[in-house]
SEKOLRO-185614 format. One line per field, with one value per residue: x, y, z of N, C-alpha, C in turn; chain. Coordinates in steps of 0.02 Angstrom, whole numbers, plus 50000, padded with zeros to 5 digits. Example, Ala and Ser with C-alpha at 12.3 -4.5 7.8 and 13.67 -1.06 7.14 Angstrom:
BEGIN
n_u = [50660	50642] .
n_v = [49716	49888] .
n_w = [50390	50354] .
ca_u = [50615	50684] .
ca_v = [49775	49947] .
ca_w = [50390	50357] .
c_u = [50660	50645] .
c_v = [49835	50002] .
c_w = [50390	50394] .
lumtor = [A	A] .
# end
This chain:
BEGIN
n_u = [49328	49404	49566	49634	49811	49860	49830	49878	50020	50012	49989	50099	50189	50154	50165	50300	50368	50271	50272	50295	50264	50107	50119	50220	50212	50104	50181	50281	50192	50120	50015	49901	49907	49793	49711	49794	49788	49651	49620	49720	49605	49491	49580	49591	49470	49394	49474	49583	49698	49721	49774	49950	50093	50214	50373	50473	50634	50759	50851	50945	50905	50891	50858	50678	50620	50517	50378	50286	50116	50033	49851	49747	49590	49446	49312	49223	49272	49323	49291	49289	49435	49503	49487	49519	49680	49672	49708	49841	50001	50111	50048	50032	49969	49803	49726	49606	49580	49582	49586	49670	49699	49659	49696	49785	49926	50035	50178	50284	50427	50521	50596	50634	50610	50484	50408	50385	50314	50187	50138	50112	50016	49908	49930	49849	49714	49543	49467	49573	49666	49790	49957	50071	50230	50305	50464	50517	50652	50705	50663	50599	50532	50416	50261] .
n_v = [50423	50481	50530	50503	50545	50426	50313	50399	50399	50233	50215	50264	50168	50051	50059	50098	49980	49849	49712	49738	49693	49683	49727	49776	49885	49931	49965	50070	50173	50217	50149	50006	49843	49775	49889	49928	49831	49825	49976	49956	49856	49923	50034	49950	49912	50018	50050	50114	50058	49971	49833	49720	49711	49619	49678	49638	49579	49564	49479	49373	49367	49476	49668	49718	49799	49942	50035	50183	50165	50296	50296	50334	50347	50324	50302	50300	50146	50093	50011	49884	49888	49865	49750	49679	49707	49680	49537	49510	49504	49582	49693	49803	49936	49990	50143	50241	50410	50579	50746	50741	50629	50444	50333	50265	50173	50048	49961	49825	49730	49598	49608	49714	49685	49604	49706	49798	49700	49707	49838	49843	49762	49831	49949	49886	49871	49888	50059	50123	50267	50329	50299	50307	50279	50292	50277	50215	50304	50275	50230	50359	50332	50228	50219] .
n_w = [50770	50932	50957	51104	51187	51232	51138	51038	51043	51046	50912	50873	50912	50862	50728	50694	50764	50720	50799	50946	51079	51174	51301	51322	51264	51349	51450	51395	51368	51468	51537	51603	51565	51514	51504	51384	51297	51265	51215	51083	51033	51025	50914	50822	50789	50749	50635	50647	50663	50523	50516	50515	50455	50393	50320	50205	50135	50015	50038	49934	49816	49673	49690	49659	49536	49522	49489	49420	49344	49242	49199	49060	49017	48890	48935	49096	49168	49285	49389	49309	49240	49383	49394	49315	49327	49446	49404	49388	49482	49489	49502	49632	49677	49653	49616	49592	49532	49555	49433	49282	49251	49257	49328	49458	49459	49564	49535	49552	49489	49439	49321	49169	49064	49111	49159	49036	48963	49061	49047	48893	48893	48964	48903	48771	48822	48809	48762	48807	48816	48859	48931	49041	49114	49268	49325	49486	49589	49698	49864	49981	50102	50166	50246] .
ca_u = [49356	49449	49630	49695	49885	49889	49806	49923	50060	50030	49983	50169	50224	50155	50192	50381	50365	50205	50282	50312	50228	50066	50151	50308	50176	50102	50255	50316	50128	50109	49971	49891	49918	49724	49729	49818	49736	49567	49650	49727	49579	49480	49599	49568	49378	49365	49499	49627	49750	49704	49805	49995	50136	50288	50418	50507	50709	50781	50891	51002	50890	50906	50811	50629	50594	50445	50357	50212	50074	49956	49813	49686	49534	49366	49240	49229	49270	49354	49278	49305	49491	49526	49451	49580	49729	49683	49724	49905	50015	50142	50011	50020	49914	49780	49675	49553	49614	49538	49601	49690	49733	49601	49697	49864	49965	50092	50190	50368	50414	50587	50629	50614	50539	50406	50380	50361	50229	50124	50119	50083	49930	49878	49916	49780	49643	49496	49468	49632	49695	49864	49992	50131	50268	50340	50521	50530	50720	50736	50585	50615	50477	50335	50221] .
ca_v = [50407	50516	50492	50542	50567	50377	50328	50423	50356	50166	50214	50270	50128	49986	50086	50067	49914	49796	49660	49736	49659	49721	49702	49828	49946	49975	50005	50122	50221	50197	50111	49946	49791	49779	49950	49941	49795	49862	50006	49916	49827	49994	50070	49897	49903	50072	50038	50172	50010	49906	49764	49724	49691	49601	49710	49576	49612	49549	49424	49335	49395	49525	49698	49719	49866	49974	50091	50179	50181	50317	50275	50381	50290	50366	50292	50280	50106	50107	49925	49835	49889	49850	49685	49654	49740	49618	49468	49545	49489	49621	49754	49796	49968	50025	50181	50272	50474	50632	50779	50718	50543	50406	50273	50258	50082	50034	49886	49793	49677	49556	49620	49779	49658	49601	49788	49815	49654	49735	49907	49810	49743	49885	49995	49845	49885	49938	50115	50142	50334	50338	50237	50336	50281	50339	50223	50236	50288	50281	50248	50388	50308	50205	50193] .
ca_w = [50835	50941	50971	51153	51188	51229	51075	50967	51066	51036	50856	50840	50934	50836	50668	50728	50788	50735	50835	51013	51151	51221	51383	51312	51218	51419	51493	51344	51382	51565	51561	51603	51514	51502	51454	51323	51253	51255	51163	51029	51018	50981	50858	50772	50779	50709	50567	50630	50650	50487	50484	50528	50382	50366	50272	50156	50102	49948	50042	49894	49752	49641	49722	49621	49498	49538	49450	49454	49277	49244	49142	49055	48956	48860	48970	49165	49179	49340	49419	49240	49240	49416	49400	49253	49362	49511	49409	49369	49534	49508	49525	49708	49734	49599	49630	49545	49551	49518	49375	49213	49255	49269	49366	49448	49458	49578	49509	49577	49458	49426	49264	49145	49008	49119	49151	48983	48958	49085	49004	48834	48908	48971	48820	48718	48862	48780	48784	48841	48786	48857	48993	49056	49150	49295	49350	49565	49593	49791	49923	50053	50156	50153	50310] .
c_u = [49409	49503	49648	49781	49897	49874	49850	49990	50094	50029	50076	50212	50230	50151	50275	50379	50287	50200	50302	50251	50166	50103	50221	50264	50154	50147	50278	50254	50108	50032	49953	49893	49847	49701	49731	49794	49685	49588	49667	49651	49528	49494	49590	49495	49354	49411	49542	49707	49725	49742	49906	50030	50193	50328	50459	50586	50727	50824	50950	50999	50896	50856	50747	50615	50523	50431	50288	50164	50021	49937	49751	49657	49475	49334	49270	49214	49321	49360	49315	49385	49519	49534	49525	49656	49724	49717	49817	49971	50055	50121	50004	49958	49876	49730	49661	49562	49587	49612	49609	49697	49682	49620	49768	49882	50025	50131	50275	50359	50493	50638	50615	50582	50470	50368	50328	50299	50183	50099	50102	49998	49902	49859	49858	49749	49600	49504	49528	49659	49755	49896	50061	50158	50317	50377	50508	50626	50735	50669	50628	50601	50435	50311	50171] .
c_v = [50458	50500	50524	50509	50468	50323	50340	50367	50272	50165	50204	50222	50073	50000	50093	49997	49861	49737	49649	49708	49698	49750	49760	49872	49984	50014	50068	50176	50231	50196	50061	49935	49783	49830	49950	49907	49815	49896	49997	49895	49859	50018	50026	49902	49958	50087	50090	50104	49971	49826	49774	49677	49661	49645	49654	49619	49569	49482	49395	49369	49463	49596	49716	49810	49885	50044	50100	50211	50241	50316	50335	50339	50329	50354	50276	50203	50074	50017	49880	49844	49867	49789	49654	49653	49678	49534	49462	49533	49566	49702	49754	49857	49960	50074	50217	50354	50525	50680	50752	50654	50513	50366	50285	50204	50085	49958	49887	49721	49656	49604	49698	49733	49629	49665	49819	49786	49706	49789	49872	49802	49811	49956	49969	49836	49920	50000	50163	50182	50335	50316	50272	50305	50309	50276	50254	50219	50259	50293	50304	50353	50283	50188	50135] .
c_w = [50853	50977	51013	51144	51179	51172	51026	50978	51047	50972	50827	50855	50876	50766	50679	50738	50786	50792	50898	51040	51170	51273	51384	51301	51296	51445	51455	51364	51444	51569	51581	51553	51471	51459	51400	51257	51223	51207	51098	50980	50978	50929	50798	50750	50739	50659	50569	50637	50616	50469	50519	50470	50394	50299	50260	50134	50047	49947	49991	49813	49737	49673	49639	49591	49526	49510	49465	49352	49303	49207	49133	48992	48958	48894	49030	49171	49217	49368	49360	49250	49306	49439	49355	49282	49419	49467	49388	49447	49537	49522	49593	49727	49652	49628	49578	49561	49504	49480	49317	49201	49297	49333	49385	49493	49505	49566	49542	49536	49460	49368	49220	49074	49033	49144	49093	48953	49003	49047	48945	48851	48938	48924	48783	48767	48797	48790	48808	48815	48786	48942	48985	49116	49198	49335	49431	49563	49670	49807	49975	50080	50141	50224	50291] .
lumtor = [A	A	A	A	A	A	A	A	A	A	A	A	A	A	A	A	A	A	A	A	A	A	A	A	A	A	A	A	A	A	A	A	A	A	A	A	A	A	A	A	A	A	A	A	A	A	A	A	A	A	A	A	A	A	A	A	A	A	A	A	A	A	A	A	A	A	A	A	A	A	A	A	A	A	A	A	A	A	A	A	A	A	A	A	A	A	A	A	A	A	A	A	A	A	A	A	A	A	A	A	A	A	A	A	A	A	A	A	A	A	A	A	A	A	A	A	A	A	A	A	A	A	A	A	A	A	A	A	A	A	A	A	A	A	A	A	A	A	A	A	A	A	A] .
# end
């Protein structure tokens, strides 16, 4: 799909703001309300807007560790491990990544001993060569 000016526009809008208004997103693009809808409705249909997030704050509790695992294992068993990884809550991304490194883990967890459980289990995966840790000091950014 190709993205004109107004297009990009609302992209950057409702990546700023998921929760402005149709009805503000026109006005901000000078277009119709209809417009804009339709639009939206587009960048939805063809998966260049997948979904809209609530960003969560820490409120009272303590802020959550996050790190990121990379895994390397003897056999391409990519599905089987991700299957195992999905039942893990504090696993949030997992992808499958090309050169030296098989798999790489994004995890936010409470504690640095349930850090360490996870990596345990993951160290006694089958096949499992080697599980390096990498601590997250500071998010610049996350879109």
């Amino acid at each position: 799909m190709f993205l004109d000016k107004f297009d990009q526009q609302i992209v950057a809008l409702l990546v700023d703001n998921a929760r402005m208004p149709v009805s503000q997103v026109a006005r901000e693009v000078s277009l119709s309300r209809s417009a804009t809808a339709e639009r939206i409705h587009n960048l939805e249909k063809h998966g260049i807007i997948k979904g809209y997030h609530a960003e969560l704050g820490y409120g009272d509790q303590s802020p959550l560790i996050a790190a990121h695992f990379e895994l390397r294992y003897n056999e391409h068993h990519c599905e089987a491990y991700a299957a195992f990884m999905r039942k893990i809550p504090e696993i949030k991304r997992c992808q499958s990544i090309s050169g030296d490194v098989d798999m790489l883990l994004y995890v936010e967890v409470e504690s640095m001993a349930r850090l360490e459980a996870i990596r345990l289990q993951l160290e006694q995966m089958e096949k499992m060569v080697m599980v390096r840790t990498h601590m997250v000091l500071r998010e610049m950014f996350n879109r």
